[in-house]
N, C-alpha and C positions, 0 to 999 in steps of 0.2 A: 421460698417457693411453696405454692399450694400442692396440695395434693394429687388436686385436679390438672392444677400445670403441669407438674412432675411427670403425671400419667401419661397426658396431653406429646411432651417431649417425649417419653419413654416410645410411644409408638410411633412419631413421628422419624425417628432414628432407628425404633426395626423395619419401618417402610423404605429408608435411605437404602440401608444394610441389603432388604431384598430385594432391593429397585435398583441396582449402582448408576443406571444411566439418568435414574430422573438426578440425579449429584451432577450431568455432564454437559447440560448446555450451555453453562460461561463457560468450560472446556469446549464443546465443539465450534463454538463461536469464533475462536481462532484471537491470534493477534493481530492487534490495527496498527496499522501505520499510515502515516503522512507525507504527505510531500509538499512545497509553499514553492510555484513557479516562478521566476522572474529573470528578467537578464541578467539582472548585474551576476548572479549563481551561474551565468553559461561560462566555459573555458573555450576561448578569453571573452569576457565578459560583451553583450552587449548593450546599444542604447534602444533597446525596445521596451515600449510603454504597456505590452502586455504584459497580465496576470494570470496567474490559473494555481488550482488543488488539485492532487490527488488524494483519497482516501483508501487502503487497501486491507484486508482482511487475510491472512496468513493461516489456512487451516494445515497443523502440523501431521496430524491423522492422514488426511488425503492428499496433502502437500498441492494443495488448491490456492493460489492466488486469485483472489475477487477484486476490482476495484472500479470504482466511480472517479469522473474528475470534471471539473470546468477549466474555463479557460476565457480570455477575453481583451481588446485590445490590441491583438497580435497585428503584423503589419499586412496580413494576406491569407489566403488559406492556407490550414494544415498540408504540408507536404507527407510528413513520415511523422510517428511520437513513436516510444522505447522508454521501456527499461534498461538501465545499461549496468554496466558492473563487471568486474567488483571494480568499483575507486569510489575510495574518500572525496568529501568536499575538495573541491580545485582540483582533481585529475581528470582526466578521458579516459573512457573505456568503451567497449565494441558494445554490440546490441545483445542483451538475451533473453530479451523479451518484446517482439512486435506487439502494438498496439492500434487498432483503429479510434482515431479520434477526430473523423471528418469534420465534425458536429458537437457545439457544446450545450449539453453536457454530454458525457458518453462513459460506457462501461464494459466491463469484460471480465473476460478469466484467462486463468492458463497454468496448466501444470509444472511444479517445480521439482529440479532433480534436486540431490543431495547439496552438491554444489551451490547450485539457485539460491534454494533455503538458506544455506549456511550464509553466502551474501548477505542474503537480506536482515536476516538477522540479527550480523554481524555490523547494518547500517552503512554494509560496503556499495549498494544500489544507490544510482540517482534516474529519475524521470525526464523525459527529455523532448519538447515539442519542436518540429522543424517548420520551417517554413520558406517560396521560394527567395525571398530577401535574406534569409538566414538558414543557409542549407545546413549546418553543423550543428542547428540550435538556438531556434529565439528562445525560450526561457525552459528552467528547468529548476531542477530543484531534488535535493537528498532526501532519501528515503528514509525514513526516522519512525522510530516504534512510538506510537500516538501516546500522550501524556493524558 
């Protein structure tokens, strides 16, 4: 390394040092997670030909849940959509998360307790779109930390 670069490095590291937050925006940006809707994933599964995403954002600092999602094909209008939890792939679980999703695309937030978080975290969350043909669930899909 040059001398120059050396230098170059040296103060770009006491600027970190005296700066900790410019170090913290891939930190405040939180973790992503996924979710890939579909029937054959509803419990008991259905024959519906819609699809949908969610995409969500997990800020651990303000325990703020963001998320975006589409949807498409479903057999009618949205009735109700949720997060639910905690269950694994192939269980049922209640709602802990209402969501408005009249309209695709759609987005939201909402604050998560200790509990929530740990859920989601733990990939114990699935997403869940109803509709009145499928009042339990035309398609859904597990909440999974984005690759």
């Amino acid at each position: 390394m040059t001398r120059r670069a050396s230098t170059r490095l040296a103060i770009l590291l006491a600027l970190a040092a005296a700066s900790p937050s410019a170090t913290l925006p891939a930190l405040a940006a939180g973790t992503t997670y996924r979710a890939t809707l579909n029937g054959a994933s509803e419990v008991p599964a259905t024959q519906s030909p819609g699809t949908g995403e969610v995409t969500a954002t997990f800020d651990p600092a303000t325990k703020r849940l963001s998320w975006t999602g589409t949807y498409s094909g479903l057999t009618g209008p949205v009735t109700a959509a949720h997060f639910h939890g905690p269950a694994k792939a192939g269980e049922n679980a209640g709602v802990l998360v209402p969501v408005t999703a009249a309209s695709s695309p759609f987005s939201g937030e909402a604050a998560l307790d200790d509990a929530k978080a740990a859920d989601l975290e733990a990939g114990r969350l699935y997403f869940n779109i109803h509709t009145a043909a499928n009042p339990k669930g035309e398609i859904r899909g597990q909440v999974e930390r984005g690759r």
